[in-house]
N, C-alpha and C positions, 0 to 999 in steps of 0.2 A: 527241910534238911538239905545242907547244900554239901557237895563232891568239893574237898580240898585236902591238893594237893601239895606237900609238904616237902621239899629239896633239900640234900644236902649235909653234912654231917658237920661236928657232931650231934646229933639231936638231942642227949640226953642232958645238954647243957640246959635246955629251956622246957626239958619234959614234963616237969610239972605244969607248965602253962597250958599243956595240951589236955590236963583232965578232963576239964569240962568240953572241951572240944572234942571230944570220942564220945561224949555222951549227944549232945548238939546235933553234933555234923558226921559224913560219913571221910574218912578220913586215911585216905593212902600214901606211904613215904618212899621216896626214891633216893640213892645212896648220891647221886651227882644228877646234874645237868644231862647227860647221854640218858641217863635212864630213865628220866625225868619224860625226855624229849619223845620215848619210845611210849611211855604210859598214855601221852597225850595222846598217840595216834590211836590206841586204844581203846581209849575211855573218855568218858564227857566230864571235865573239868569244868566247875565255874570259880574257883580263887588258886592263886599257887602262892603258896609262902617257902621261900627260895635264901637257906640261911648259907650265909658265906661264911666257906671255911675259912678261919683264923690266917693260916699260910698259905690261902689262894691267890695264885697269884695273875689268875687269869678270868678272874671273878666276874668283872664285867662284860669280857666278850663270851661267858657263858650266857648272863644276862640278858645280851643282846639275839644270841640265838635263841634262847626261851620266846623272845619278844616277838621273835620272825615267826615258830613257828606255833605261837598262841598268840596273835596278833588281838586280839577282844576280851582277853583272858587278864585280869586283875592279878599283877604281880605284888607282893608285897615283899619287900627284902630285909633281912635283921644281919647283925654284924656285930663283932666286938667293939670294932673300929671305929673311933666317934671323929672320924677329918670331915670337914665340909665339903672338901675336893671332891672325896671319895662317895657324899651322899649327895652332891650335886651330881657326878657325874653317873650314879646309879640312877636319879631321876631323871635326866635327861636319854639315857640307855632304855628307857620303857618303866621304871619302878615306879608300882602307883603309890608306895608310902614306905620308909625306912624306918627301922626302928633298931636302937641300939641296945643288945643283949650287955646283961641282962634285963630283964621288967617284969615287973606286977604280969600276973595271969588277964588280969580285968582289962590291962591294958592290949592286949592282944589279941580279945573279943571282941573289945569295943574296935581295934583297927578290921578286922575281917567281918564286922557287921557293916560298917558304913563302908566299905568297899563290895558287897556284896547289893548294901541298898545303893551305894552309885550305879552298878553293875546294870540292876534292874531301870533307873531312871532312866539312863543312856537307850536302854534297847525300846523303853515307852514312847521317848521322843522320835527316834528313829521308826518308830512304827506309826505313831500321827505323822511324821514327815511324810514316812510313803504313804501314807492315807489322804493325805493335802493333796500329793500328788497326781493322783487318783483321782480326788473332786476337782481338780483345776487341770483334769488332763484337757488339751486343744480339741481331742475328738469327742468330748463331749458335751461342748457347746455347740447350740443349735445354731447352725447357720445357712440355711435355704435359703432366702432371699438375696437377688444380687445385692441390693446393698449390706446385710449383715456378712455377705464372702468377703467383700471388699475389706470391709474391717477388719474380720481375722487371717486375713494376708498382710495384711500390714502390721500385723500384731507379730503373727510369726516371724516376721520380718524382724521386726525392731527388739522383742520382746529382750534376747540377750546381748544388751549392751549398757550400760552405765548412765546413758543420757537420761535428764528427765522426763516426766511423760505427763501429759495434760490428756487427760477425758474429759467432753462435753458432752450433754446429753439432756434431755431431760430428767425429772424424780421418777425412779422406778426404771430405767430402761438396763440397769443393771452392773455403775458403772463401780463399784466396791466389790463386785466377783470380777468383772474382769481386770482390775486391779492385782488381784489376789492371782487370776490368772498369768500375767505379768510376770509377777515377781519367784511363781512356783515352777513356769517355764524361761528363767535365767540362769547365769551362774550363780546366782544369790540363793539360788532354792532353799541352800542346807542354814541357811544365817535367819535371823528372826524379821518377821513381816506383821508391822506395826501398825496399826489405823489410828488416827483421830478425827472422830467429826469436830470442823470446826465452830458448826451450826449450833453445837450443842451443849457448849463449852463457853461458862461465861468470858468476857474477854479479859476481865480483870485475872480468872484464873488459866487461861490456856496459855501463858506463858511459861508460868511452871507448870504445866504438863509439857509443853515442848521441850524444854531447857531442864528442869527440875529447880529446886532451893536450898538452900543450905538453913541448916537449924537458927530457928530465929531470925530468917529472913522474912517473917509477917505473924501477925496474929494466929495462934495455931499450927504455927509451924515447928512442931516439937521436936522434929528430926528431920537429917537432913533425906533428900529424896531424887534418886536418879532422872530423868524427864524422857520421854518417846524416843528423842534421836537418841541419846546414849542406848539406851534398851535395844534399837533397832538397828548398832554400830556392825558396818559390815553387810545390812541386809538393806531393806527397802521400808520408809514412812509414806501411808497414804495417807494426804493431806485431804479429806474429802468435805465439800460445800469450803474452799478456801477462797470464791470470791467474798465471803461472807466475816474475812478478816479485817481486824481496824488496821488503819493506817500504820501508828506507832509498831505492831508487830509483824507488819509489809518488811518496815523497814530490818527489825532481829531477823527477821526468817533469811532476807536479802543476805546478811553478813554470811548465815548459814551456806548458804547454796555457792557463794562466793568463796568463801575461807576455809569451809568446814570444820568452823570454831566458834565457840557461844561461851558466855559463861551464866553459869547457874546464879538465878535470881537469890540476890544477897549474897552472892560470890566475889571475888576479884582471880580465880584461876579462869583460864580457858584451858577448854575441854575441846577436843580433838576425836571426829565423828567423821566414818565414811560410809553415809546410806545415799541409795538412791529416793529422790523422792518421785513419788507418780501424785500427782493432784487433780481434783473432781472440782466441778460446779458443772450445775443447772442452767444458772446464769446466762447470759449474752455477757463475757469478760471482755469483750472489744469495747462494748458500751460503755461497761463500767472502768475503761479505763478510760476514753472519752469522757466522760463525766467527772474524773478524778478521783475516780474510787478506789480504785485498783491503779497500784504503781506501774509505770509503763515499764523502769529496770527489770523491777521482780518478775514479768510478764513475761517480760523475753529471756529469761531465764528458766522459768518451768515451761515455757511450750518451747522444747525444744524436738520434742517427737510430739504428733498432734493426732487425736484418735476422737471422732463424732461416732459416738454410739445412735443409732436411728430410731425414731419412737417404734413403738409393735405396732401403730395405724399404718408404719412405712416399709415394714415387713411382715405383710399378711401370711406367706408362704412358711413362716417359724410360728405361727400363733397356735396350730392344732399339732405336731411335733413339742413344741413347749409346753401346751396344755397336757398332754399324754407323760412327759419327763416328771411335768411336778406334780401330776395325779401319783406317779408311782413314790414320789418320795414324800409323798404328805398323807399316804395312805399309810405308810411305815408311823408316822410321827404320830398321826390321830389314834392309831393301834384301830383304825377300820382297813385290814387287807381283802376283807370280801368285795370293796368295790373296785372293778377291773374295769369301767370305761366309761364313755359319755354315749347318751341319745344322738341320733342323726339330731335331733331338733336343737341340743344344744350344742354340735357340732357347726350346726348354720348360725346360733345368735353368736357363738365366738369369732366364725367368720364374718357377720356382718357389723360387730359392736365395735366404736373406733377405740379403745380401750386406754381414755386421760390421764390412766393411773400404769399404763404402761404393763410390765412385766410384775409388776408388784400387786396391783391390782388384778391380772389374773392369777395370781396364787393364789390370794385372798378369798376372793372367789369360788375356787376350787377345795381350801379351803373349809371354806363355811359348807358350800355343797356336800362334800364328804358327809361332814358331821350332820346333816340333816337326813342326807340317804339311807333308806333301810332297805333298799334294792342293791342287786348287784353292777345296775349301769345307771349314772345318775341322769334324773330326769328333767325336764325344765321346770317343773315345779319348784327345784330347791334349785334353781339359781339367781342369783339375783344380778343384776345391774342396773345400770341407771336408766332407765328409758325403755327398758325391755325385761322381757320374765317374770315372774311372779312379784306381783305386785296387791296379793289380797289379803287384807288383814285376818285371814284366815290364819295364812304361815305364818304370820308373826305368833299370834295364837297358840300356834303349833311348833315353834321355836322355843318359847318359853318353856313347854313342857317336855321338849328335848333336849335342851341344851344344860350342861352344869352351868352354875353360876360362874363359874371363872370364864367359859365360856362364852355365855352372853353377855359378860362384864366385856370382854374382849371385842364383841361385836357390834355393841354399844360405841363403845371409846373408839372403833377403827370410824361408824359412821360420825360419831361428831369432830374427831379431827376432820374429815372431809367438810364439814357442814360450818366448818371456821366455829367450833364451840357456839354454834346458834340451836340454843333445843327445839325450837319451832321449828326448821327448817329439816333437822334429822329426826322429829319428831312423824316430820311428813316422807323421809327418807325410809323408817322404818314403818310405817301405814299403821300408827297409833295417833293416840290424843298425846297432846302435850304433857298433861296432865297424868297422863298413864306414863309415858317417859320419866317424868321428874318423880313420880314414885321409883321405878325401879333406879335414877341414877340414885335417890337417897338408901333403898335397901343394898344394892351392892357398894356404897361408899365412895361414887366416881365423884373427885372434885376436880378442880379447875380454878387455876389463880386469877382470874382474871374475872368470876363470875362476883359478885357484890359479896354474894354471904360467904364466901370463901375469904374475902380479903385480912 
């Protein structure tokens, strides 16, 4: 039931519209704008429907002080008066929708429904905004080691201004959160923040993902479809693995960063975009523009602010501080809150493990640990890594009968990506036979394009 508040006289022109609204909603009326203004201070309003008297002549700057003094408050205004002038310039005065007395009842529910669900969208969004804000605030990134300080001073630095932003780094060291850092600590915070992997995106179709299509510009293209920059107009596109773009759309993106205009595949309008872009790779992009991979134009176009995120081998002093962050927030995820810390023993293999897989890799980790611990501080038994920890076909043993299957589907599939989809070799990664492996990848259903009987 929502409080709406009704302005204005005379009301009993439209009073039948209000039956079913006194049944609905709770519903209190005020004779003008003053008293209107006085009930606000009052009482908790969430809609006003605000009718202009026939020979008012000062209707709008009533309007306008409604606006001042329920600034978040959904006005809706009705009126005899059907000018354009007159309804243009109530929506521009604060009026979230006008509607010309007389009209249907239906119609005047369905305008104070979808104003009341706009009401609610608005405040949903504004509530994941400040919650974005919150996971990307600065002080809570770990940063101990002199070289990770270094980084987020220069981030602080640069972070609110327009210019492009190149991250390099290794896979894993985390450069899609500080991205997202980036763009939540600028002016852009309140605009949309856009990702695309370019890795992951065939190349035939990442164009329209960038750009969008117009209906019937390709096989399957039924309707037309906005693309990444338009969606993220005004905020920030992270272009992440973009040394790993072909050539031909080196050059569209180039026009992009240039003109701040594209036009949609199977289009002839250009379209008009003002995002910041921040771009990622892995890569050595000096190389591959040496080689010819990578455009030298486009190159010096997005590094125009430059940020080397450091492996976690190169900031030892973040590895137990990190570990301790995403034990807390992977304890929330797994729904196990009973476990509250690690062993000294496995406090030493994370200090002494060079960790190839980066910051990702110790999640994963941590991760899998959790869910094997039936202790309150996890032990070295349930951790695994490469070279070190548990390594008896025991756990494995005793993983199967711990683990859901979605689970050890999961734990499966993270080792054979690592193992470049070789089942022997992650066969040997998880301390089985081969043979025991390619049963369970056939009972949990993992396939792979690339393996024969899959093709």
């Amino acid at each position: 039931m929502a409080n709406i508040l009704i302005i204005g006289k005379p009301v009993q022109e439209i009073a039948p519209s209000y039956e079913n609204l006194f049944l609905q909603h709770q519903i209190d009326i005020a004779p003008n704008e003053k008293d209107g203004v006085e009930r606000l201070r009052k009482q908790i309003c969430d809609i006003i429907l605000f009718n202009f008297p026939e020979n008012g002549s000062d209707n709008i700057t009533s309007l306008q002080n409604l606006r001042i003094n329920a600034p978040d408050i959904p006005i809706v205004v009705t009126s005899k008066k059907e000018k354009a002038d007159l309804i243009v310039e109530a929506i521009r005065s604060g009026a979230s929708d006008f509607l010309v007395r007389p009209f249907p009842p239906e119609k005047l529910e369905i305008t104070l429904n979808r104003e009341l669900e706009n009401r609610i969208l608005r405040y949903e969004i504004d509530y994941l905004r400040r919650q974005q804000d919150v996971i990307y605030d600065f002080s809570n990134i770990i940063a101990v080691s002199p070289a990770m300080k270094e980084v987020m001073s220069s981030i602080k630095k640069l972070a609110d201004t327009d210019s492009a932003f190149l991250i390099t780094g290794e896979t894993g060291t985390g450069k899609s959160f500080l991205s997202g850092a980036i763009h939540f600590n600028s002016r852009r915070r309140k605009k949309p923040f856009v990702k695309v992997n370019c890795a992951s995106i065939p190349d035939t179709l990442l164009e329209s993902e960038f750009f969008g299509h117009e209906k019937g510009a390709f096989t399957g293209a039924d309707k037309s479809r906005i693309g990444r920059f338009e969606q993220a107009d005004g905020g920030t596109v992270f272009l992440d693995e973009i040394g790993e773009m072909s050539h031909s759309l080196q050059a569209k993106l180039l026009g992009v960063v240039d003109d701040c205009t594209f036009e949609r595949v199977g289009g002839n309008k250009s379209v008009t975009v003002h995002s910041r872009i921040i771009s990622a790779t892995n890569v050595d992009i000096e190389k591959e523009m040496e080689k010819g991979n990578f455009r030298r134009d486009l190159y010096y176009r997005i590094n125009v602010l430059r940020v080397h995120l450091p492996p976690l081998r190169e900031r030892r002093k973040c590895i137990i501080p990190l570990a301790n962050q995403l034990l807390e927030k992977l304890k929330r995820s797994t729904k196990k809150k009973k476990v509250v810390g690690f062993s000294s023993e496995v406090i030493e293999m994370f200090d002494r493990y060079h960790w190839p897989g980066n910051i990702r890799e110790l999640s994963n980790t941590i991760e899998r640990a959790i869910l094997l611990e039936e202790s309150e501080v996890i032990q070295k038994a349930n951790v695994l890594l490469n070279g070190q920890g548990q390594s008896k076909p025991e756990m494995v043993r005793q993983m199967s009968l711990r683990l859901e299957p979605e689970q050890e589907k999961a734990m499966i599939l993270e080792t054979l990506e690592k193992c470049m989809w070789i089942q022997k070799d992650a066969a040997k990664q998880l301390n089985m036979s081969p043979r025991s492996l390619n049963y369970r990848i056939k009972k949990l259903g993992i396939k792979y394009k690339h393996w024969r009987k899959n093709r």
